[in-house]
Phi, psi and omega in degrees: 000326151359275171303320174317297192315307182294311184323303190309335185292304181305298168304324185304314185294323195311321174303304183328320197282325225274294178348292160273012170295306182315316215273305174310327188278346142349269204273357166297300200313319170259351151290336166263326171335315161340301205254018163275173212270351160257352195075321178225150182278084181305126162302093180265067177270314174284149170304341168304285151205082181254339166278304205293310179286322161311334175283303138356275165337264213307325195269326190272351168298321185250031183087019169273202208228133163338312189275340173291304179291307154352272195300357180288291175345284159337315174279301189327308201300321177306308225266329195229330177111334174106005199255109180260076175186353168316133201205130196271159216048066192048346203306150165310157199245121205226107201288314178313294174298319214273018221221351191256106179287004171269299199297136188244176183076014156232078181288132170262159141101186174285329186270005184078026195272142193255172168035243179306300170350292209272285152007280203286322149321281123018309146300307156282008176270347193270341138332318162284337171079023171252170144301132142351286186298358172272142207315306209271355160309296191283348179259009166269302188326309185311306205246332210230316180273343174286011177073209190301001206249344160289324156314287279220323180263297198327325202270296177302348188261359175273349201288157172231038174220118179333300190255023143305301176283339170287331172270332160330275203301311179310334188251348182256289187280345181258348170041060192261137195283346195218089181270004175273018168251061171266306180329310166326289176311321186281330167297327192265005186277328179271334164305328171257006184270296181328267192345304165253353152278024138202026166089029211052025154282110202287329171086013178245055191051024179118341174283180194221155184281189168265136199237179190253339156241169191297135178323066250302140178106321189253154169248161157260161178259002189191171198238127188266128159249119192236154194229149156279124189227247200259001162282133195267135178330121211069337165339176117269012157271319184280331186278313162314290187317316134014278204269317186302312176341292212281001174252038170051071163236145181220165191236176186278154180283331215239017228261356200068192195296187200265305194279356179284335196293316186263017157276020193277123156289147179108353159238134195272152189218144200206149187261343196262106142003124168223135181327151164074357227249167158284110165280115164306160127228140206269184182286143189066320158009140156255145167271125177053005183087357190257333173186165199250144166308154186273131181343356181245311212253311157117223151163158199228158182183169205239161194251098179274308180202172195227119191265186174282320187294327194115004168320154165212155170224126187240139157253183207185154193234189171045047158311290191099012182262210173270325142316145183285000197190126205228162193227138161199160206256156179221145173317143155328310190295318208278334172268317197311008196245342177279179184228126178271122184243129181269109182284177187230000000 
């Protein structure tokens, strides 16, 4: 009698149930959409980031925290540029040195890995059978393959503060020799903690992160050729100089460091944005709400145009990004606070 009982139940329920399948599968769909790993549908158009979301995926894929991948992110960006096929200073890629586990000062890849490190890379792609330089390679290689320093990031991407974790990773996992660039590392960690958790939206009143291309809206006045001269290459002193150069303006061969410009005699210096003109930023400083100058050094960048609202766009070298030359825009409030060197 039971069993009757039971079927008539089952059956009685079955349209009911066939019913609410849609509607559970409805609300399945946006409930795990919550929980995806950008939250908003990042622009990956550039190769940049398209490297950062991927890496970006995997840490919070292996329990880490928004503010862990930002600082991964940071460090990467810091050591490579983001660029995995990168070898440092450039060099060519040579199977005798990359293959010599003695040698140091031929880092591959996005973390830079040298000597044994860069061996163990290396190996393992050719188990795969794959190339070195792929992206999705180097971040298994990263969380999985790295011996005790995998263990070891898995732990650190969990931290939950941007610029903590971010000097975290650089001094325990990236062991890095040039620890005066973590202002650097942390600025680009919070560019990418904005970035990717609002789709680049800085949340800084109307400014913009840094792109490699010009900004919807903005024009350039002249197409820039640039030369080296007494400026170390890639700077942001050798591209200000530069970059004034082609609307014939000059600056001193000597001007110091990018916060140095705007103490030079002999130049007028101004708080009102000027066209053309040089921007100091003093050490530590932040450019745009997106990364802070670095703390010693400073940094300089060029006033490409001036909007009506008061908006400005500077372009700038010595980034850390993959271009020689990057664009990015800052608000009235936020340039009214730089100092503008009028070149002669």
């Amino acid at each position: 009698m039971k069993k009757v009982i039971k079927r008539k139940v089952i059956l009685v329920s079955l349209p009911f149930l066939l019913l609410l399948l849609p509607i559970l599968a409805f609300f399945a769909l946006f409930v795990g959409s919550s929980d995806s790993s950008s939250d908003t549908n990042i622009n990956v158009n550039t190769s940049q980031q398209q490297v950062a979301k991927t890496i970006w995926d995997r840490v919070l894929k292996e329990g880490g925290t928004k503010e862990g991948a930002a600082a991964l992110l940071g460090n990467n960006q810091a050591e490579s540029e983001l660029q995995p096929s990168i070898i440092q200073s450039n060099a060519t890629y040579n199977e005798a040195k990359a293959m010599d586990t003695a040698l140091g000062g031929y880092a591959f890849g996005l973390a830079q890995w040298d000597s044994g490190r860069r061996v163990n890379l290396l190996n393992y792609a050719k188990s795969q059978k794959k190339s070195w330089t792929d992206t999705n390679l180097q971040v298994e290689f990263m969380f999985e393959q790295d011996g005790t320093d995998s263990t070891l990031l898995k732990q650190l991407v969990k931290g939950t503060n941007v610029k903590q974790t971010t000097e975290d990773i650089m001094r325990k996992w990236e062991r890095a020799g040039a620890v005066d660039s973590l202002s650097k590392r942390q600025g680009f960690a919070e560019y990418w903690y904005t970035f990717m958790t609002t789709g680049g939206d800085s949340g800084t009143g109307g400014g913009s992160g840094i792109t490699p291309d010009i900004p919807s809206g903005w024009t350039l006045d002249k197409p820039s050729g640039y030369i080296a001269i007494s400026y170390e290459y890639k700077q942001c002193t050798w591209f200000t100089w530069n970059r004034a150069k082609d609307f014939g303006i000059t600056f001193g061969m000597y001007m110091g460091n990018g916060a140095d410009w705007q103490h030079q005699a002999g130049y007028t210096v101004t708080t009102t944005p000027a066209l053309h003109s040089a921007v100091s930023f003093s050490g530590g400083q932040t450019v745009g709400g997106q990364w802070n100058a670095d703390p010693v050094y400073g940094h300089v960048a060029f006033v490409e145009g001036i909007h009506s609202d008061g908006s400005v766009l500077i372009s700038q070298s010595g980034t850390g990004f993959s271009t020689v030359y990057t664009f990015q825009v800052m608000t009235k409030a936020q340039a009214s606070q730089l100092h503008y060197v009028i070149g002669k």
